[in-house]
C-alpha positions as CSV (number, residue, x, y, z in Angstrom):
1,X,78.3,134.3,100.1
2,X,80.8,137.2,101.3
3,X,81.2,140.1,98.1
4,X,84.5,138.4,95.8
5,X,87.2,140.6,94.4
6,X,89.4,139.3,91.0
7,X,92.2,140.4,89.5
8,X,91.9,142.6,86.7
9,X,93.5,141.3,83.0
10,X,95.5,144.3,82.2
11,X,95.8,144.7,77.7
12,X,97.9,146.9,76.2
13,X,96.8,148.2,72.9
14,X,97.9,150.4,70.2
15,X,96.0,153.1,71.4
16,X,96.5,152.6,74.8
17,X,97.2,155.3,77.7
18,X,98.9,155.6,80.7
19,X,96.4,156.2,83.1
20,X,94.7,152.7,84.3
21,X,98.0,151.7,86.0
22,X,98.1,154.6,88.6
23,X,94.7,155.0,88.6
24,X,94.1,151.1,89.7
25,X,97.4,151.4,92.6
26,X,98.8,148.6,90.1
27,X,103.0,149.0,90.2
28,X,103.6,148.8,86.3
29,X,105.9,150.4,83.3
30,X,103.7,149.2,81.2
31,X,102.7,153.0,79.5
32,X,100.1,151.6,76.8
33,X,97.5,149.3,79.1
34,X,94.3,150.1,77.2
35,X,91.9,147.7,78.5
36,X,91.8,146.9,82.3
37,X,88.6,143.7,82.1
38,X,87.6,143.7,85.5
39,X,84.9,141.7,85.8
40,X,84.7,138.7,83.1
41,X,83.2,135.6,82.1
42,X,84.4,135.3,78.2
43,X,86.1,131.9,77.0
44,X,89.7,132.2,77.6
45,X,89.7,135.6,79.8
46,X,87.3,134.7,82.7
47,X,88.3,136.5,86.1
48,X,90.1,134.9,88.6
49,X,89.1,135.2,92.3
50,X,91.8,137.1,94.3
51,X,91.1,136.6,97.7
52,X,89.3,134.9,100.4
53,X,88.3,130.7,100.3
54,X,87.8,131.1,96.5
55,X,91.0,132.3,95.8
56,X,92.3,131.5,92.5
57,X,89.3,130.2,91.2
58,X,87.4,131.2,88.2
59,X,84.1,133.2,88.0
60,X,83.1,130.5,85.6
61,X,84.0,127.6,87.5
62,X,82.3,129.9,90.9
63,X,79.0,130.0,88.3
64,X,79.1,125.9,87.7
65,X,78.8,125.4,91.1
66,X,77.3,128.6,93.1
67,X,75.4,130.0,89.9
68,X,71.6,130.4,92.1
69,X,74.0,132.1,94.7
70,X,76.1,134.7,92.8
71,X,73.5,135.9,90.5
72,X,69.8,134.5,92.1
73,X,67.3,132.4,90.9
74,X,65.8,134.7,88.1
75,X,68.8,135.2,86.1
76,X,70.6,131.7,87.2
77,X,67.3,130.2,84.9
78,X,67.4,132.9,82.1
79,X,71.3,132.9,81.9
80,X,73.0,129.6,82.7
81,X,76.4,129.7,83.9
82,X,77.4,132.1,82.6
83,X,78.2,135.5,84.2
84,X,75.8,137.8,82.3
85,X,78.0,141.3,83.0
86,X,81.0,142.4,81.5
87,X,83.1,145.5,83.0
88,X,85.6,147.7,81.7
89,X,88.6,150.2,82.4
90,X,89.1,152.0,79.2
91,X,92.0,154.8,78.7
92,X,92.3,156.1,75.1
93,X,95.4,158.3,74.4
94,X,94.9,157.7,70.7
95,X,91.4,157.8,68.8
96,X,89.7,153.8,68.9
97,X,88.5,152.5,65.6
98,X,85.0,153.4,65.1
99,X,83.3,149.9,65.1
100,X,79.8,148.7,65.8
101,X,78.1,145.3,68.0
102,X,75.5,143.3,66.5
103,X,72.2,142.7,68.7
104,X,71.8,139.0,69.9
105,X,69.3,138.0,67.3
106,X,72.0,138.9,64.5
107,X,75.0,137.1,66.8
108,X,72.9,134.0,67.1
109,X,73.1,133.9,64.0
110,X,76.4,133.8,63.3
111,X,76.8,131.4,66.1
112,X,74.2,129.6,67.9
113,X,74.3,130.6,71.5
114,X,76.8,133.6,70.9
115,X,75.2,137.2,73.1
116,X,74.9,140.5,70.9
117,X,76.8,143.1,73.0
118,X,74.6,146.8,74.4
119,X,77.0,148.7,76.7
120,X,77.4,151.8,78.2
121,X,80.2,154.3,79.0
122,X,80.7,156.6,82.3
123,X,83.4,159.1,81.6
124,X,86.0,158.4,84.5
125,X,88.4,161.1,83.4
126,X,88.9,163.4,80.2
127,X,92.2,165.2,79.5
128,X,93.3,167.9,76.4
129,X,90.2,167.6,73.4
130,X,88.3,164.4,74.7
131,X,86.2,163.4,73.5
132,X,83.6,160.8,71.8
133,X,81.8,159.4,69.0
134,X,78.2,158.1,69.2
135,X,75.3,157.2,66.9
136,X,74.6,159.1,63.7
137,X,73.8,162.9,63.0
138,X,70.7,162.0,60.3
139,X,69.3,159.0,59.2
140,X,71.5,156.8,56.8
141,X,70.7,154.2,54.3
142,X,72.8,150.8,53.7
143,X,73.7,152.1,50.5
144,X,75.3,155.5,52.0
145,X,76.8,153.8,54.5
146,X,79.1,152.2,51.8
147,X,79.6,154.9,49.7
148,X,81.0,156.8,52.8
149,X,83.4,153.5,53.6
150,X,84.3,153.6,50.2
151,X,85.2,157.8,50.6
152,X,86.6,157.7,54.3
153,X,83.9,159.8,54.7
154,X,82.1,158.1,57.6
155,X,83.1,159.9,60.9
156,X,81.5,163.1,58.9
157,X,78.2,161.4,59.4
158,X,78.4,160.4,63.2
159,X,77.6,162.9,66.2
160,X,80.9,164.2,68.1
161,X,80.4,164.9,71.7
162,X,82.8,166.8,73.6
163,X,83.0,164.8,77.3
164,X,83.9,165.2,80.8
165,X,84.1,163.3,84.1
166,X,80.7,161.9,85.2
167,X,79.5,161.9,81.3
168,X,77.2,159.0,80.3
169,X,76.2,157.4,76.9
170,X,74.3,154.5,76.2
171,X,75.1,152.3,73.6
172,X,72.6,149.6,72.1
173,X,73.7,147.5,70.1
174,X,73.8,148.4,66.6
175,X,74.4,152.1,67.4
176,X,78.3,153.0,65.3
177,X,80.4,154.7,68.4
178,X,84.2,155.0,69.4
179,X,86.1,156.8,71.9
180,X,88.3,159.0,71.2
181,X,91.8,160.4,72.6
182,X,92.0,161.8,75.9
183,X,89.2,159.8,76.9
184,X,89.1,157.1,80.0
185,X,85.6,155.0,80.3
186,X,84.0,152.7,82.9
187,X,82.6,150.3,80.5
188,X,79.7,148.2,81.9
189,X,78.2,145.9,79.0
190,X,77.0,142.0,77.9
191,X,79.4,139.3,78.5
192,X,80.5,139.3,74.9
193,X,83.5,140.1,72.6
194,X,81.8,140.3,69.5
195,X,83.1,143.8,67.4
196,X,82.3,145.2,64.0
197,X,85.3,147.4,63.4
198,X,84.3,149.7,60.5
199,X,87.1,152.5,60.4
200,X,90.6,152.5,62.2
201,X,92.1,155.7,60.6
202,X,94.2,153.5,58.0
203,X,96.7,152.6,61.4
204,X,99.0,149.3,61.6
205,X,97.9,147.3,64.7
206,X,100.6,146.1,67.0
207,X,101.8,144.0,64.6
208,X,102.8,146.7,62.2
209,X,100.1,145.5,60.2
210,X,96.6,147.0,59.0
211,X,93.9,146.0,61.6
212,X,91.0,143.9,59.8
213,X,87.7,145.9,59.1
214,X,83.9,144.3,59.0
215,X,82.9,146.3,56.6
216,X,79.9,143.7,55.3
217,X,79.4,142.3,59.0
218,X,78.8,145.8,60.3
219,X,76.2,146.6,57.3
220,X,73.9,144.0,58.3
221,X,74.5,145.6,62.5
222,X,73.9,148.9,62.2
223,X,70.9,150.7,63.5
224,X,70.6,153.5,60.5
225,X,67.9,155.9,62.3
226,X,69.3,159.0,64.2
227,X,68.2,160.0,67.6
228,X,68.2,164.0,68.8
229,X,71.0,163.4,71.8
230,X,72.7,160.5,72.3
231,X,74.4,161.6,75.6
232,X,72.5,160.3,78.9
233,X,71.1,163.5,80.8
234,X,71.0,163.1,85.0
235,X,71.0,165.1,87.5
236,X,73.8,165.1,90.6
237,X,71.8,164.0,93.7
238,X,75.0,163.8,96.8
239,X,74.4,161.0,99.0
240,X,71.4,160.0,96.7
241,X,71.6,156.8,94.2
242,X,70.9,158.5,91.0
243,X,69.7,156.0,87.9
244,X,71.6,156.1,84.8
245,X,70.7,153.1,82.3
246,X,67.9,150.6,82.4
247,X,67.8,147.9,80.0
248,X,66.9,144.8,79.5
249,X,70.8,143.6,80.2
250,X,71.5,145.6,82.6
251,X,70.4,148.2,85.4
252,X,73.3,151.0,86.2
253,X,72.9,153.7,88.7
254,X,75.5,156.5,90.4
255,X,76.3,157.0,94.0
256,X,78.2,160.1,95.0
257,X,78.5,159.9,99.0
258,X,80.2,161.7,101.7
259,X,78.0,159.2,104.3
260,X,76.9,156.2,104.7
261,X,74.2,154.5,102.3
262,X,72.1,151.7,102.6
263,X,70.7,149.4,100.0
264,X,68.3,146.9,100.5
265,X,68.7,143.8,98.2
266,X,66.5,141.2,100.6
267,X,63.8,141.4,97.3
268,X,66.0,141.8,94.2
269,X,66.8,138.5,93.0
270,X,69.7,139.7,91.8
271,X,73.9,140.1,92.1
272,X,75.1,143.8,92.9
273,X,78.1,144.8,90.8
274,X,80.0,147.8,92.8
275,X,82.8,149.9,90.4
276,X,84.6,152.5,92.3
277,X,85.4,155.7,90.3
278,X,86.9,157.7,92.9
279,X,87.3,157.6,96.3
280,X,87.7,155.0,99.0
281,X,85.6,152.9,101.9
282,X,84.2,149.4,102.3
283,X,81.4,147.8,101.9
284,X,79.5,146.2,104.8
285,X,77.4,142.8,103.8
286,X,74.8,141.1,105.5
287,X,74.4,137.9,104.0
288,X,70.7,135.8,104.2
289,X,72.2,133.6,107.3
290,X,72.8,136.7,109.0
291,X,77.0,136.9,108.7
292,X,78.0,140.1,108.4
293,X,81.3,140.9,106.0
294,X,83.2,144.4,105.4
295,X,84.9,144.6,102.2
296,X,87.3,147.3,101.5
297,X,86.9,149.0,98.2
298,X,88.8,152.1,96.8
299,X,89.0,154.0,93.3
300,X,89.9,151.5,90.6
301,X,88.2,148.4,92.4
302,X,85.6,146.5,91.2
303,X,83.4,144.3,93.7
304,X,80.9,141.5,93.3
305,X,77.8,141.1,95.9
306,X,76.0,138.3,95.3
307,X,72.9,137.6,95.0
308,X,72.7,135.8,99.0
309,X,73.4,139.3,100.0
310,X,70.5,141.2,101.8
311,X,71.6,144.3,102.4
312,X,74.9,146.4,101.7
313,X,75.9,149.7,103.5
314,X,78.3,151.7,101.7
315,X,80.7,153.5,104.3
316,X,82.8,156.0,102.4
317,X,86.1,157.0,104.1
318,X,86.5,160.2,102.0
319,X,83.8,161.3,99.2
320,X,83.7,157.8,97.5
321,X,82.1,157.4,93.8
322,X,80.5,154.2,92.7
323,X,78.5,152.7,89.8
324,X,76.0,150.1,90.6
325,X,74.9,147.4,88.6
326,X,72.0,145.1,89.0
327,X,70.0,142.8,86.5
């Protein structure tokens, strides 16, 4: 199968930027599009094929019938049909609530068959004071978690990181996290939409009313041990692919190129998820019956090779940026 494009579902929120339209090439007035989703397989915002024979059609409906092909064998069995990735444009002008996902044992619980949600964040672009929120800065018990609910004292317990482009943070779930103001994320987590908001700064959602907190739900989520750094640590490596996050939902790596790269896929078993960060170029596909395919890709884009795909050379025009995800 040739690599499929979708069309992103853009969301305005109340803390929403102004930087995914012109950053995407997307002709909008819309000035508070927080969310762009990208690449999605939840109920009821699944991406929509925007080019090519599959046009118009679903990447759940694509699953149902090509699931082996898009994602291979391995995860087709473990996964079903559904799309196992989720990604992400996320501009913040204002601070996000801080919030917390449960892990899949806890959401299975709440719903039989419903997917915890780890992610992970690479800083696209940072403006004024950006900056984020992750994990906690010593250990915490259930009991002081509450008290510091109770005293809006809780963003006094959680690590601040001042961020920049090409920043990275992993987030398991269970780990309390927001971004803050100023900040815009590449987002790449599971396919789930299942959040624990535990704080939102006492502000009325777009409805003018107070947004609903999970204070109890989030209790019974959070991971209360601290960790020394919660910031990802890599080294730039031009023209190199660079590995960022490896977990048992996902497998994320960095490409910064000013020439061509190949990457061999022939043994992977798996699809090849291609986010574009900066930059433009295309990507050239040779498919296991031999075709051969070029797909143009530029900053904003988003790109699914599937798993039929043997080998994909990335030809940047001009220095080209690109996140890579595999299972």
């Amino acid at each position: 199968m040739k690599p499929l494009r979708f069309t992103p579902f853009l969301m305005t929120k109340v803390w929403g930027g102004e930087r995914i339209a012109p950053f995407k090439g997307i002709d909008t007035k819309k000035s508070s599009i927080g969310e762009s989703w990208e690449l999605s397989a939840v109920e009821g915002s699944e991406s929509v094929v925007s080019e090519g024979p599959f046009a118009g059609r679903t990447l759940t409906d694509l699953m149902r019938q090509h699931g082996a092909e898009i994602v291979g064998e391995r995860i087709h069995a473990a996964a079903g049909e559904e799309f196992p990735i989720l990604v992400k444009f996320i501009d913040a002008r204002q601070d996000l609530s801080i919030q917390v996902h449960p892990d899949d044992a806890l959401a299975s619980r709440i719903r039989p068959g419903m997917k915890g949600k780890t992610e992970m964040w690479y800083v696209v672009g940072a403006s004024g004071d950006a900056h984020l929120l992750s994990g906690l800065k010593h250990d915490m018990t259930p009991d002081e978690y509450e008290d510091r609910i109770k005293e809006n004292t809780i963003t006094d317990a959680l690590c601040d990181y001042p961020v920049s482009a090409g920043d990275v943070f992993f987030l398991p779930a269970g780990r309390i996290h927001a971004i803050g103001a100023g900040t815009f994320v590449a987002e790449i987590q599971q396919t789930s939409d299942i959040t624990y908001r535990i704080y939102d700064y006492n502000r009325p959602g777009l409805d003018g009313k107070p947004r609903e907190l999970h204070t109890a739900q989030a209790k019974e989520a959070i991971d209360y041990k601290a960790v020394p750094n919660y910031r990802t640590e890599y080294s730039e490596r031009p023209d190199e692919e660079i590995p960022l996050v490896s977990c048992p939902y996902f497998n994320t790596s960095l490409l910064e190129l000013t020439k061509d790269f190949r990457k061999d896929l022939e043994n992977l078993d798996s699809f090849l998820i291609v986010v574009c960060t900066s930059g433009s170029g295309a990507l050239m596909a040779t498919d296991s019956d031999g075709s051969v395919s070029e797909t143009p890709v530029r900053q904003g884009e988003t790109v699914l090779v599937c798993a039929t795909t043997k080998e994909v050379i990335f030809i940047p025009k001009e220095k080209m940026t690109c996140l890579a995800v595999t299972m």
